[in-house]
C-alpha positions as CSV (number, residue, x, y, z in Angstrom):
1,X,5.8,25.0,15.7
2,X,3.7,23.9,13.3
3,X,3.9,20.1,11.8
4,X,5.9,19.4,14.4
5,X,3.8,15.7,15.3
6,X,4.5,14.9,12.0
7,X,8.5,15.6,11.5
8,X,8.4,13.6,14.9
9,X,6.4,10.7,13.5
10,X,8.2,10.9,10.3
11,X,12.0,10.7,12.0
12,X,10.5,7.6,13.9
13,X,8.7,5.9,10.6
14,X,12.2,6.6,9.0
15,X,14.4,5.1,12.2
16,X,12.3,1.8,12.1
17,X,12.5,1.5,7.9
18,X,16.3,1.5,8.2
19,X,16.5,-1.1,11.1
20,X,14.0,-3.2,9.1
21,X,15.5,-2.7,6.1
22,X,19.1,-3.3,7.7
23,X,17.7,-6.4,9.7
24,X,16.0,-8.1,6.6
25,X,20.0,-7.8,4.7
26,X,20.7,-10.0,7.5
27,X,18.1,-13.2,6.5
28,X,20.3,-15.7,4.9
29,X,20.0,-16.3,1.0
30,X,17.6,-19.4,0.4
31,X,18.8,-22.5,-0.2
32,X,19.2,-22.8,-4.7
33,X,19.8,-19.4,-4.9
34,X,18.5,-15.7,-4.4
35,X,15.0,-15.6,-5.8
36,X,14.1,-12.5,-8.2
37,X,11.6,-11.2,-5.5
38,X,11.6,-13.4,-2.7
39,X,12.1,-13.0,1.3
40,X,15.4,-11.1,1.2
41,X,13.8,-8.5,-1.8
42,X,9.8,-8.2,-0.4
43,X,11.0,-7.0,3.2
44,X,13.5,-4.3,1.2
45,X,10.8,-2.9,-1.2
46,X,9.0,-2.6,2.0
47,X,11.7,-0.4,4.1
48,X,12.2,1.6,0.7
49,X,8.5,2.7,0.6
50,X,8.7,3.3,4.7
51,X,11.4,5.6,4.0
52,X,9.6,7.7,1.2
53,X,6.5,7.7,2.9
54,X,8.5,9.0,6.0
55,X,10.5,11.6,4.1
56,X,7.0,12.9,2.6
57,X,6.1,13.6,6.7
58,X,9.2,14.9,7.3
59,X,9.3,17.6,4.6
60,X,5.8,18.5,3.8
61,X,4.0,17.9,7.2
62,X,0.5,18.7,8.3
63,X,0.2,22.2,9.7
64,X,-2.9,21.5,11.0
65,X,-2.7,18.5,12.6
66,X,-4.8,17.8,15.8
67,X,-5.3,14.6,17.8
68,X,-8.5,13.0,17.2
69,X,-10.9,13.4,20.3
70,X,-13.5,11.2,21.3
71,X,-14.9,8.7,19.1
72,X,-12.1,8.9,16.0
73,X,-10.0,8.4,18.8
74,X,-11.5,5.2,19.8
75,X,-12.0,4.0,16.3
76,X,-8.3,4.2,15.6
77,X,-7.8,2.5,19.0
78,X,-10.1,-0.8,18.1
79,X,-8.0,-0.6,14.3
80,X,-4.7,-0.9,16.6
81,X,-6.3,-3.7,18.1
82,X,-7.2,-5.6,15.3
83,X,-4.2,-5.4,13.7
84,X,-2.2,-6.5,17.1
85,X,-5.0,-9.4,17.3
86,X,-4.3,-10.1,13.0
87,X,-0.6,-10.4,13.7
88,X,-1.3,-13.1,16.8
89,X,-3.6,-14.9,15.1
90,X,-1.5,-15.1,11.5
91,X,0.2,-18.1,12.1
92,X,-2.4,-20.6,14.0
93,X,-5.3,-19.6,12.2
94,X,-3.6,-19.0,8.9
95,X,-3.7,-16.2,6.7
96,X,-6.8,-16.7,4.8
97,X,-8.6,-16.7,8.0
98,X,-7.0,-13.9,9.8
99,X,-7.0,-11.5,6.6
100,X,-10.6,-11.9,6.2
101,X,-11.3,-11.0,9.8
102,X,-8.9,-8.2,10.0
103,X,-9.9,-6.3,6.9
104,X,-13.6,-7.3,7.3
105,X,-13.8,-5.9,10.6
106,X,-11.6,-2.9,9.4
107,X,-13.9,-1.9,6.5
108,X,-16.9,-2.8,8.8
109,X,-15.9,0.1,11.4
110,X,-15.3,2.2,8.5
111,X,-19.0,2.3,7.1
112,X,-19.4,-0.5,5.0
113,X,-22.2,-3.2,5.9
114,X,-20.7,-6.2,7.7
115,X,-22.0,-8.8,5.1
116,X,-19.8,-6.7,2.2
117,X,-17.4,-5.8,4.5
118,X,-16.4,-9.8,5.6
119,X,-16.5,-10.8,2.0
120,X,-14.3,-8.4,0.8
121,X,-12.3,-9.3,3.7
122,X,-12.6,-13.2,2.3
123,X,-12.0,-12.3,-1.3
124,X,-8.5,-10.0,-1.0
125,X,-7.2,-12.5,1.3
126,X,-8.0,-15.4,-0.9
127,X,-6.1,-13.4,-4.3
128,X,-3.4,-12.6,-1.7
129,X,-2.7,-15.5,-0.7
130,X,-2.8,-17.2,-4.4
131,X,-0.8,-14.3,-5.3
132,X,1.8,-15.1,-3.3
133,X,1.9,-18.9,-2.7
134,X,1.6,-19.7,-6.1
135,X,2.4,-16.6,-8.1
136,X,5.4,-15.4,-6.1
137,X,6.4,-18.6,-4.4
138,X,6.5,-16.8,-0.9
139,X,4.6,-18.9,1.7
140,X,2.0,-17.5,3.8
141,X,0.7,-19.4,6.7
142,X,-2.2,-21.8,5.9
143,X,-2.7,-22.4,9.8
144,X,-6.2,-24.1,10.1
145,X,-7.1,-24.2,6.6
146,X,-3.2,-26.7,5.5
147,X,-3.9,-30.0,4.2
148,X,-1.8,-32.8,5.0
């Protein structure tokens, strides 16, 4: 059966956008209001784009997928590790911080040389951040980097 990984993944990607989605309903409205896109709206858009993306596996999968072998296979291994590292560190060291070491140590194991890897790493977590502290009104975590 061809594809079949990826209807599998896709039913799973699909199961866990509806339980986010449902679970984010669930947050209570913020105190002066519902915001035009603020924590009850970001977490939906997200689940609504989980749910295409899984659809899109679902219908048109791969048919020839193969699990990666031997050094991909480690490489997306040490990517699931930065990311479960990003997530632990968000909140103590801040989001500034943690982005720019996740995404610089991303693009770094993906080719790029470390020096433009960290400061691209540095630059999309600083807009980011801006972005969404002060152009969306959605708090990030300053962790470290919060002044008093």
């Amino acid at each position: 059966m061809t594809g079949l990984g990826d209807r599998l993944l896709g039913l799973g990607l699909m199961v866990l956008a509806v339980a986010y989605g449902w679970v984010a309903q669930q947050w209570p409205e913020p105190f002066g209001g519902a915001e035009t896109v603020g924590p009850e709206t970001f977490p939906t858009i997200l689940a609504v784009v989980l749910v295409a993306g899984s659809i899109y596996l679902m219908v048109k999968p791969d048919p020839d997928a193969q699990w990666p072998l031997g050094r991909s296979a480690v490489e997306l291994v040490v990517s699931l590790v930065v990311l479960v590292v990003y997530a632990m560190l968000l909140e103590p060291l801040g989001f500034v911080i943690s982005t720019t070491l996740a995404v610089g140590t991303l693009s770094w194991r993906m080719g790029a040389p470390a020096r433009n890897a960290f400061l691209t790493g540095l630059i999309s977590a600083v807009v980011v951040f801006v972005l969404f502290n002060y152009g969306l009104a959605l708090s990030l975590p300053a962790g470290i980097l919060e002044v008093n």
